[in-house]
MDAnalysis code that builds the backbone (N, CA, C; Angstrom):
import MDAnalysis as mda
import numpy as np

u = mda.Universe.empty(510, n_residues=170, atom_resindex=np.repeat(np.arange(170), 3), trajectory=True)
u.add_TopologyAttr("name", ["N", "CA", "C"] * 170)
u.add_TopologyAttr("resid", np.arange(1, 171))
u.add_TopologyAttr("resname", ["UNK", "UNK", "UNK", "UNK", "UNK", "UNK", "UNK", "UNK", "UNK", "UNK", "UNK", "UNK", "UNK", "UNK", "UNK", "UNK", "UNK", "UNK", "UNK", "UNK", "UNK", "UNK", "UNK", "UNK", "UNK", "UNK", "UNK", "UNK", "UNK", "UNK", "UNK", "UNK", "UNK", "UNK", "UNK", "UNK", "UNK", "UNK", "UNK", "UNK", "UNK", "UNK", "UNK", "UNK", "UNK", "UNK", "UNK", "UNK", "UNK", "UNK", "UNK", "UNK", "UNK", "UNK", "UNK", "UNK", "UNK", "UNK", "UNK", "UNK", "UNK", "UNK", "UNK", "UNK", "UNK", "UNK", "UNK", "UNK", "UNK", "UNK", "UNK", "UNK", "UNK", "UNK", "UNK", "UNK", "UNK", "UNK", "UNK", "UNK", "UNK", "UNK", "UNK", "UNK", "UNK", "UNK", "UNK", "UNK", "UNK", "UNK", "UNK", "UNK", "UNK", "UNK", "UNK", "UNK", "UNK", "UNK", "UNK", "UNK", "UNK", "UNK", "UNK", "UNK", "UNK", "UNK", "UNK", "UNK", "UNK", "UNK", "UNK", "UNK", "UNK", "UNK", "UNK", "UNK", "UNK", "UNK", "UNK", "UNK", "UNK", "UNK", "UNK", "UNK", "UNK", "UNK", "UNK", "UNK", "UNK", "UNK", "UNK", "UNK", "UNK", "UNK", "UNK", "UNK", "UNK", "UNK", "UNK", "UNK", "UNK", "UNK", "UNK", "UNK", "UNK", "UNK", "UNK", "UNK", "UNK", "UNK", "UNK", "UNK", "UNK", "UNK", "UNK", "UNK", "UNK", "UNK", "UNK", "UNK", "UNK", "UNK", "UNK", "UNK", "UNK", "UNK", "UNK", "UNK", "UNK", "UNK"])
u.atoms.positions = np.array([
    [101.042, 77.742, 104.678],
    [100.675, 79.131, 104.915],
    [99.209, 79.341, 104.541],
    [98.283, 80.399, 105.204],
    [97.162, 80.191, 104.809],
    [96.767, 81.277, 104.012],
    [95.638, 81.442, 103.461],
    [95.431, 82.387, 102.484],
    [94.482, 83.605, 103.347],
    [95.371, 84.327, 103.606],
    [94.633, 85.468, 104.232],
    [94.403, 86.867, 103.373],
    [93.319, 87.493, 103.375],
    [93.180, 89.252, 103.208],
    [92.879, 90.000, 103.781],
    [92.958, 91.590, 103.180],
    [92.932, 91.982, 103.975],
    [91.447, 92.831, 103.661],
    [90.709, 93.765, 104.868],
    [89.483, 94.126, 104.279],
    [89.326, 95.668, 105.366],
    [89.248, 96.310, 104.695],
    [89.001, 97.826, 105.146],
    [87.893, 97.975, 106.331],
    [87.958, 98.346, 107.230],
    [87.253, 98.447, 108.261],
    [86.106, 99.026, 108.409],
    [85.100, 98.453, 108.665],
    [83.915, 99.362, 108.574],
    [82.876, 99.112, 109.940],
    [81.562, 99.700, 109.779],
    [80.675, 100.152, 110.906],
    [80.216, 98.495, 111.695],
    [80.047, 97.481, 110.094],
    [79.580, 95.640, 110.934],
    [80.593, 95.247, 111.546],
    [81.911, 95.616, 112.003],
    [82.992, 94.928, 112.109],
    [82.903, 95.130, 113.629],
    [82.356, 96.192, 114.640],
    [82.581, 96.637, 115.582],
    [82.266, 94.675, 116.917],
    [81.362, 94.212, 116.630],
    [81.281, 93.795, 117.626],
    [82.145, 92.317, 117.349],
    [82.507, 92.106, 116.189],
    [83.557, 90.863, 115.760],
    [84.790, 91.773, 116.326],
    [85.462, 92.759, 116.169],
    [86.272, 93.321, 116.648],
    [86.845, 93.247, 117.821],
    [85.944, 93.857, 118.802],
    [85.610, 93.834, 120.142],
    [86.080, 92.551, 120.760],
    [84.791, 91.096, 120.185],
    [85.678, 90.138, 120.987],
    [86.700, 89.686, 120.358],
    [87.045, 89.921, 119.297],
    [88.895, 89.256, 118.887],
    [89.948, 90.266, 119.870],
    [89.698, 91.403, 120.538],
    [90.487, 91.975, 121.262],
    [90.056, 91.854, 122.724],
    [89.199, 91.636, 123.099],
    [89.132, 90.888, 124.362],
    [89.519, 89.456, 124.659],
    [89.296, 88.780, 123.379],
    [89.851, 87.180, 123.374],
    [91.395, 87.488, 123.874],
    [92.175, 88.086, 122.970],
    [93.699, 88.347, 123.240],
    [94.238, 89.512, 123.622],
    [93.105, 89.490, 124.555],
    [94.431, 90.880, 125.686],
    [94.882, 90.554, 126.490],
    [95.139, 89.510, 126.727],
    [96.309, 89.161, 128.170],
    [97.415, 88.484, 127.284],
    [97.008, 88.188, 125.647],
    [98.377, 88.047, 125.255],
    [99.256, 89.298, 124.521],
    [98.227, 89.975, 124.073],
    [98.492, 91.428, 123.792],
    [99.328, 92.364, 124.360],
    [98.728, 91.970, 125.630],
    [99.495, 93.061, 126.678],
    [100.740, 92.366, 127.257],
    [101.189, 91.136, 127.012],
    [102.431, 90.660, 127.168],
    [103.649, 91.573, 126.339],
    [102.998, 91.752, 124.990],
    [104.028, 92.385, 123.712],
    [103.768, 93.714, 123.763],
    [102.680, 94.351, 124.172],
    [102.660, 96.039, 124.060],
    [101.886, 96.173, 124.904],
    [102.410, 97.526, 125.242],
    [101.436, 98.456, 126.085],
    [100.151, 98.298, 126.531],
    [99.337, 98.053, 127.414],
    [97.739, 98.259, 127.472],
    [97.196, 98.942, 126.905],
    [95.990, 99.035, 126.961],
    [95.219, 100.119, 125.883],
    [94.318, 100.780, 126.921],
    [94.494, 99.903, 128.492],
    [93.383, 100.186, 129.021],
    [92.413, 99.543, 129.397],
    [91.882, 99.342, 130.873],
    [90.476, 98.479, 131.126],
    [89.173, 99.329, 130.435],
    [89.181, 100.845, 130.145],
    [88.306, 101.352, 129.890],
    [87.752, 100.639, 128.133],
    [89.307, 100.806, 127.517],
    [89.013, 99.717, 126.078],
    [88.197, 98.793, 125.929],
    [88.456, 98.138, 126.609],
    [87.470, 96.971, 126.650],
    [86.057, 96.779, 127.088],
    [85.717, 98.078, 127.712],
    [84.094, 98.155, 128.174],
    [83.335, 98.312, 126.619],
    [82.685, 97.267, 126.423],
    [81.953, 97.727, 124.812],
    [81.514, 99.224, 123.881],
    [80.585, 99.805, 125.689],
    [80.303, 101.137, 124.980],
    [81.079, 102.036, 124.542],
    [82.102, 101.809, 125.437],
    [83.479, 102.804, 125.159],
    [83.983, 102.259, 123.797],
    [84.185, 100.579, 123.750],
    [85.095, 100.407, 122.553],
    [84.083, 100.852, 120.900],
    [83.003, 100.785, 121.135],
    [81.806, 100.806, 120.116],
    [81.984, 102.873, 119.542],
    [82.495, 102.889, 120.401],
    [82.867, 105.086, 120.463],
    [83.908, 105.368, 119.857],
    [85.131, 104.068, 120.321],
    [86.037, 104.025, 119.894],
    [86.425, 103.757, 118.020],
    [85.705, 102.805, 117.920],
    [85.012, 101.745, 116.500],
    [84.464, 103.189, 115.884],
    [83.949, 103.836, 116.429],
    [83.131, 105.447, 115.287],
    [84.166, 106.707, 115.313],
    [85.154, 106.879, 116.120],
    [86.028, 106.855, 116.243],
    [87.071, 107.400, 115.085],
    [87.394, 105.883, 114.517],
    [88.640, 105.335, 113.951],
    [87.649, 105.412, 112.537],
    [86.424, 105.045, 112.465],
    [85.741, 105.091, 111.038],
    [85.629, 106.325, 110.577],
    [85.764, 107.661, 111.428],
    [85.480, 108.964, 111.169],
    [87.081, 109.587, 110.669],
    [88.167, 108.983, 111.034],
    [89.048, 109.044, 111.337],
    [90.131, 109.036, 109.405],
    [88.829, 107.019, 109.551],
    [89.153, 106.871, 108.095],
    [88.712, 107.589, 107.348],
    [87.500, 108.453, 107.201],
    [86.901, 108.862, 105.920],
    [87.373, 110.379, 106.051],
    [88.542, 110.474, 106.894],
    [88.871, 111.916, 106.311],
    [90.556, 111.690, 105.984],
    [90.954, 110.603, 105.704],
    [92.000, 110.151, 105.145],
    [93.244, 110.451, 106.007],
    [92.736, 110.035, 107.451],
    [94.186, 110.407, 108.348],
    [94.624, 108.966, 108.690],
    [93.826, 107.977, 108.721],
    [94.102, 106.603, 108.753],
    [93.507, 105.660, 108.196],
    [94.083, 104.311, 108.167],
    [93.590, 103.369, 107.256],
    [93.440, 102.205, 107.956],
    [92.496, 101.994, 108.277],
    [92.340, 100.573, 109.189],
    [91.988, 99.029, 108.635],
    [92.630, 98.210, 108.560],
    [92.314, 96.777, 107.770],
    [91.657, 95.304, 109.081],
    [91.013, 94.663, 108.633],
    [90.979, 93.738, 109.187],
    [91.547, 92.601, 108.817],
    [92.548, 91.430, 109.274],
    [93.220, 90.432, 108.509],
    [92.230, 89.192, 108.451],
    [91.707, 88.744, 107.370],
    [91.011, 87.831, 107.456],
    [91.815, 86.087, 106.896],
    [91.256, 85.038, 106.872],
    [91.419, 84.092, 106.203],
    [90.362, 83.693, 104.956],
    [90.430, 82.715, 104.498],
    [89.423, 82.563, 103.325],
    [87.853, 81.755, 104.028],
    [88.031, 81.868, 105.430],
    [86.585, 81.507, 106.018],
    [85.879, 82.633, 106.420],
    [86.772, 84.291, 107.116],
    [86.149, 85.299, 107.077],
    [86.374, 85.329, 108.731],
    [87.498, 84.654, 108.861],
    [87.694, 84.080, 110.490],
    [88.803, 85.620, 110.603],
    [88.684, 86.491, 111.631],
    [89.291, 87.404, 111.892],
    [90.724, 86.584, 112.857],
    [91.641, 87.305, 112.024],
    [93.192, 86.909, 113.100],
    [93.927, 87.907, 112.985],
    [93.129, 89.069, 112.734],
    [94.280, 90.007, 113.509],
    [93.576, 91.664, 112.605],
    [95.060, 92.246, 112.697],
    [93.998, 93.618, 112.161],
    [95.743, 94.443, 111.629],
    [95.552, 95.529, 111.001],
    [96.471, 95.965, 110.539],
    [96.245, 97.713, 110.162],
    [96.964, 98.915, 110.909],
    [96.296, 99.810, 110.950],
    [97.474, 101.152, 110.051],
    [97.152, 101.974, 109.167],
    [97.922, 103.145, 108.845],
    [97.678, 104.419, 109.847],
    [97.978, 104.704, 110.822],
    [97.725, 106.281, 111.208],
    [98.851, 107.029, 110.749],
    [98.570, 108.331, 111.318],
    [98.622, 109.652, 111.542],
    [99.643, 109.855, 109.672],
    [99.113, 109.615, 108.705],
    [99.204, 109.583, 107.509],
    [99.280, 111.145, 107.345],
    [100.420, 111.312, 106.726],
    [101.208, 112.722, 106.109],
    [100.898, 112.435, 104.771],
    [99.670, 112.941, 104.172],
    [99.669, 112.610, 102.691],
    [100.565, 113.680, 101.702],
    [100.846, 115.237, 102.018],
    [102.087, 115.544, 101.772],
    [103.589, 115.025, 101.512],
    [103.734, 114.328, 102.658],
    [105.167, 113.966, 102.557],
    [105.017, 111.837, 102.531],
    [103.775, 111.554, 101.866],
    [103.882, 110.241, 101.372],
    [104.171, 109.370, 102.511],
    [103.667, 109.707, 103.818],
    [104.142, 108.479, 104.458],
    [102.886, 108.683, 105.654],
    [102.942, 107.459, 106.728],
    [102.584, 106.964, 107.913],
    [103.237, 106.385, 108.507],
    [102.443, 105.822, 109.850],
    [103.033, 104.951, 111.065],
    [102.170, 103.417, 110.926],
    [102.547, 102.348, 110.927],
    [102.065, 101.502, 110.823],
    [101.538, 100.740, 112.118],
    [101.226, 99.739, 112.893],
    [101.132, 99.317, 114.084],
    [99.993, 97.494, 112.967],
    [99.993, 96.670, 113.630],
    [99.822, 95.191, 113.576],
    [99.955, 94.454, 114.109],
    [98.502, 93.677, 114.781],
    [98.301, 92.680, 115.761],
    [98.052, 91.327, 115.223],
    [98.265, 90.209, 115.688],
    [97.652, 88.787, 115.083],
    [97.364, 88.925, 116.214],
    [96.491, 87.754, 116.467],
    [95.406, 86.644, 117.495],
    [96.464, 85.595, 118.004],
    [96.507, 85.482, 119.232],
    [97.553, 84.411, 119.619],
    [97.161, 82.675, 118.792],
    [96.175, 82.668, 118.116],
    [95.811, 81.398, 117.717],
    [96.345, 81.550, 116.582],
    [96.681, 82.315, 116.063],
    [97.337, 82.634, 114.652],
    [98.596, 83.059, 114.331],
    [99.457, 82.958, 115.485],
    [100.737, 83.388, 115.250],
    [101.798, 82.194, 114.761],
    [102.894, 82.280, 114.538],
    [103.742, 81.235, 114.094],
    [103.325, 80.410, 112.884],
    [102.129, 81.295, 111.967],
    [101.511, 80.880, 110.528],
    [102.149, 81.731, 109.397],
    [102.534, 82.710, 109.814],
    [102.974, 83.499, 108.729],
    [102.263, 84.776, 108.363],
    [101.141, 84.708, 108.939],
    [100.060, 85.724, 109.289],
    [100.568, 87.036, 109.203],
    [101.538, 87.574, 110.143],
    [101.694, 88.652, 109.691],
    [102.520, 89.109, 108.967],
    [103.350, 88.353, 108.574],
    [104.353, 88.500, 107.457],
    [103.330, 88.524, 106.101],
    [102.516, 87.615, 105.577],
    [101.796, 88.039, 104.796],
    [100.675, 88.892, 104.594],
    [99.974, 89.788, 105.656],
    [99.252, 90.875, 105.595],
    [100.588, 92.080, 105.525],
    [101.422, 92.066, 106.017],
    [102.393, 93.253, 105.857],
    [102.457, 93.324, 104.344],
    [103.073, 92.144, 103.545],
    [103.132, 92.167, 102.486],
    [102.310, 92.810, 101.365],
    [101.325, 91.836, 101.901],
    [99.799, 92.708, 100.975],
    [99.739, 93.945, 100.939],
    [99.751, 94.295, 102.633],
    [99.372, 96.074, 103.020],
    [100.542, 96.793, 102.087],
    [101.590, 96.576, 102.098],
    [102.894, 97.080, 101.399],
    [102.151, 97.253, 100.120],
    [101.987, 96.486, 99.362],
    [101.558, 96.452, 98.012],
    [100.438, 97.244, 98.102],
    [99.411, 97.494, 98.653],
    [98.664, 97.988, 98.737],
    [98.458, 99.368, 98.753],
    [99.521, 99.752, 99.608],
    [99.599, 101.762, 100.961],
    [100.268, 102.157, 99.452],
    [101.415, 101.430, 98.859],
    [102.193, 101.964, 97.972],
    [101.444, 102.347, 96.555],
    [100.333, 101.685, 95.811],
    [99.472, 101.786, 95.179],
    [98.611, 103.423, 95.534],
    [98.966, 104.018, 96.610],
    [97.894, 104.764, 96.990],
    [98.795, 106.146, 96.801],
    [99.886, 105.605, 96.902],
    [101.436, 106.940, 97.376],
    [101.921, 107.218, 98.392],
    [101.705, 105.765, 98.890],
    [102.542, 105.977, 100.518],
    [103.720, 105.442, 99.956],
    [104.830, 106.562, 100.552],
    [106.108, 106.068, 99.910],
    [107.066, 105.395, 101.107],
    [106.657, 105.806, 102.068],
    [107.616, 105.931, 103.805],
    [106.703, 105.370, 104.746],
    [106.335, 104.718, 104.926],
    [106.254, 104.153, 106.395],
    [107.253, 103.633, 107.852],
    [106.916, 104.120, 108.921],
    [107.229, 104.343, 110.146],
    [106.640, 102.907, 111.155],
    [107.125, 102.439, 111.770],
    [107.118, 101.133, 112.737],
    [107.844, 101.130, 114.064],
    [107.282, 101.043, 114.873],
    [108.027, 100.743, 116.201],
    [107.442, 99.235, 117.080],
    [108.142, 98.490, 117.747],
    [108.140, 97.734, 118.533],
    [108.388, 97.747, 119.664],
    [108.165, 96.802, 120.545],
    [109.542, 96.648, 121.653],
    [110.172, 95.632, 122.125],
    [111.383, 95.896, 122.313],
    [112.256, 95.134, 122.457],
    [112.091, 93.659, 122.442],
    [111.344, 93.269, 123.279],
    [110.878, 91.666, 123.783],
    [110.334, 91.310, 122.236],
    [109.326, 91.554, 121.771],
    [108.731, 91.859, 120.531],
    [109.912, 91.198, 119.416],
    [110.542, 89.925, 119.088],
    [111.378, 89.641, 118.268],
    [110.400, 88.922, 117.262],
    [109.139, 88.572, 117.332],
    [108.505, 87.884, 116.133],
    [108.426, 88.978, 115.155],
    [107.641, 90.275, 116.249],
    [107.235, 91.856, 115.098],
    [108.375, 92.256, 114.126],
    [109.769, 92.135, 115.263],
    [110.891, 92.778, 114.452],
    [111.524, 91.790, 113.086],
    [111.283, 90.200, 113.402],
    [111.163, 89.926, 111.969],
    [110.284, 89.836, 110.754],
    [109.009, 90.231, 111.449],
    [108.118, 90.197, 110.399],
    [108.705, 91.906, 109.772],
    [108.660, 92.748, 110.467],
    [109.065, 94.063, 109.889],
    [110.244, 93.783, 108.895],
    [111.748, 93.018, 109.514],
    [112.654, 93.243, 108.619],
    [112.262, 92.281, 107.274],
    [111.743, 91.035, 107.183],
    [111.238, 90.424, 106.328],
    [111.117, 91.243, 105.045],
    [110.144, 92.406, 105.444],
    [109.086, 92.923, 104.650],
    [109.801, 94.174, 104.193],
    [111.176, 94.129, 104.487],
    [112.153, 95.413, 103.858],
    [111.856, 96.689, 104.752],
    [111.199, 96.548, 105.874],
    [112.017, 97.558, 106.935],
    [113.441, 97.692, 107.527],
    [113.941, 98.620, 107.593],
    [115.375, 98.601, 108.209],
    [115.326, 99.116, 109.561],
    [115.837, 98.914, 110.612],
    [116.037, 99.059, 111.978],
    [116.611, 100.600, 111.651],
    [116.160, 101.653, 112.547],
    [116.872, 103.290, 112.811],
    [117.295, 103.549, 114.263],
    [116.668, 102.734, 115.167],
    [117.045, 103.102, 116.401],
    [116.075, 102.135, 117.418],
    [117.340, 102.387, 118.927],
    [116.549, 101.616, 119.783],
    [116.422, 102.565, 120.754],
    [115.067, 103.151, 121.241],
    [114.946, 104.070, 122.298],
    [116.008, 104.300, 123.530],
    [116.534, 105.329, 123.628],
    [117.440, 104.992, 124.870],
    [116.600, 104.847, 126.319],
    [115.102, 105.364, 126.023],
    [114.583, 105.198, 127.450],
    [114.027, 103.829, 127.903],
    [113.674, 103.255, 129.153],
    [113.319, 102.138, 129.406],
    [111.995, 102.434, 129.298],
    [111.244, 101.696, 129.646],
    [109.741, 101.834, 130.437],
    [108.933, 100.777, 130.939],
    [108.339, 100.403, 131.836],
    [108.183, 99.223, 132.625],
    [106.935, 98.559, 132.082],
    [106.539, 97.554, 132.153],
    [105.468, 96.754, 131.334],
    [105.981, 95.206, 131.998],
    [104.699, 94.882, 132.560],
    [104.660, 93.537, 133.024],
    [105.721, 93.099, 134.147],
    [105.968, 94.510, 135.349],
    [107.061, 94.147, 136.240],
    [108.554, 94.276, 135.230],
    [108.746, 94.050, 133.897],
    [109.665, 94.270, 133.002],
    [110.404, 95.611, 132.417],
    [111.213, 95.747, 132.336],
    [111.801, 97.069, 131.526],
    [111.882, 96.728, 129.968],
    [111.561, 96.949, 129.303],
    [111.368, 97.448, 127.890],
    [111.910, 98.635, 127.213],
    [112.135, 98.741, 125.582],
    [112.394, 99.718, 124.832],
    [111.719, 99.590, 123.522],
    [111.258, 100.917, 123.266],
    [111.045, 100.707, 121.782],
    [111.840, 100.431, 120.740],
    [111.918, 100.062, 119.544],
    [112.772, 100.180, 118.756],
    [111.746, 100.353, 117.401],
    [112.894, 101.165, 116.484],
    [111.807, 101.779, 115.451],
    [112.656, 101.736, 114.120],
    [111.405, 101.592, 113.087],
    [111.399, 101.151, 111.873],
    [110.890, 101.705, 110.934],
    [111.723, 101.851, 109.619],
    [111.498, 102.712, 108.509],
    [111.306, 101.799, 107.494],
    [110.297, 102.085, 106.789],
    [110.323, 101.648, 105.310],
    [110.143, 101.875, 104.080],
    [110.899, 102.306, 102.934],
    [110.526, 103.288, 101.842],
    [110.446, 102.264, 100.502],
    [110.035, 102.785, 99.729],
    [109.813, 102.208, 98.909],
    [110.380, 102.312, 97.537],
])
């Protein structure tokens, strides 16, 4: 397993960012949704990147980058729409297809866990989909419990799909 951390997102990260999500969007978009051809045009994603940093510093989300101990980006790990009232968020977490089947995201979940909870996140929220069976064990791993599987379909890759969604308290 390798020794990865995790590191709060900031303004130098935008163009390392950029290509780790252009490197893996055709594997990306196998497991979720598109984001969009517009995503990927730099200027847009660089708007996007100021964005999510403006986003962070008013404490509605928490954005991480997953690193290794070379500083090699494999993935990223994000808190939104954070209810600091009622102690919780929605989580969402990508690896790099070169980095999957390492343990990668089972051990940034971990960390982040230890981490959100340190802060007073008591509840976190997770969804997947269906096809998505690596996410759903890294989630249950990490003491999420399964609440439901969307009853609606929705098409992705010629495919029908469902979400399924995940709670985790602490």
């Amino acid at each position: 397993m390798m020794d990865i951390k995790l590191e709060k997102l900031q303004h130098a990260d935008a163009n390392k960012l950029y290509e780790f999500e252009l490197e893996n969007k055709a594997y990306f978009e196998k497991m979720v949704p598109s984001r969009g051809d517009d995503y990927y045009h730099l200027e847009i994603f660089i708007k996007n990147h100021e964005a999510l940093l403006d986003e962070q510093a008013k404490g509605r989300s928490c954005f991480y980058l997953i690193k290794d101990e070379n500083d090699i980006l494999l993935g990223r790990m994000n808190l939104v729409d954070i209810y600091k009232s009622q102690h919780m968020g929605h989580i969402g977490y990508r690896v790099g297809e070169a980095y999957t089947g390492k343990g990668v995201a089972h051990t940034a979940l971990k960390l982040f866990l230890s981490m959100v909870s340190k802060q007073g996140i008591k509840q976190i929220l997770a969804k997947t989909t269906t096809n998505n069976i690596a996410s759903q064990r890294v989630l249950e791993k990490n003491g999420f419990t399964c609440m439901e599987t969307d009853d609606k379909a929705f098409e992705m890759n010629g495919q029908l799909f469902k979400f399924v969604y995940y709670k985790w308290n602490m």
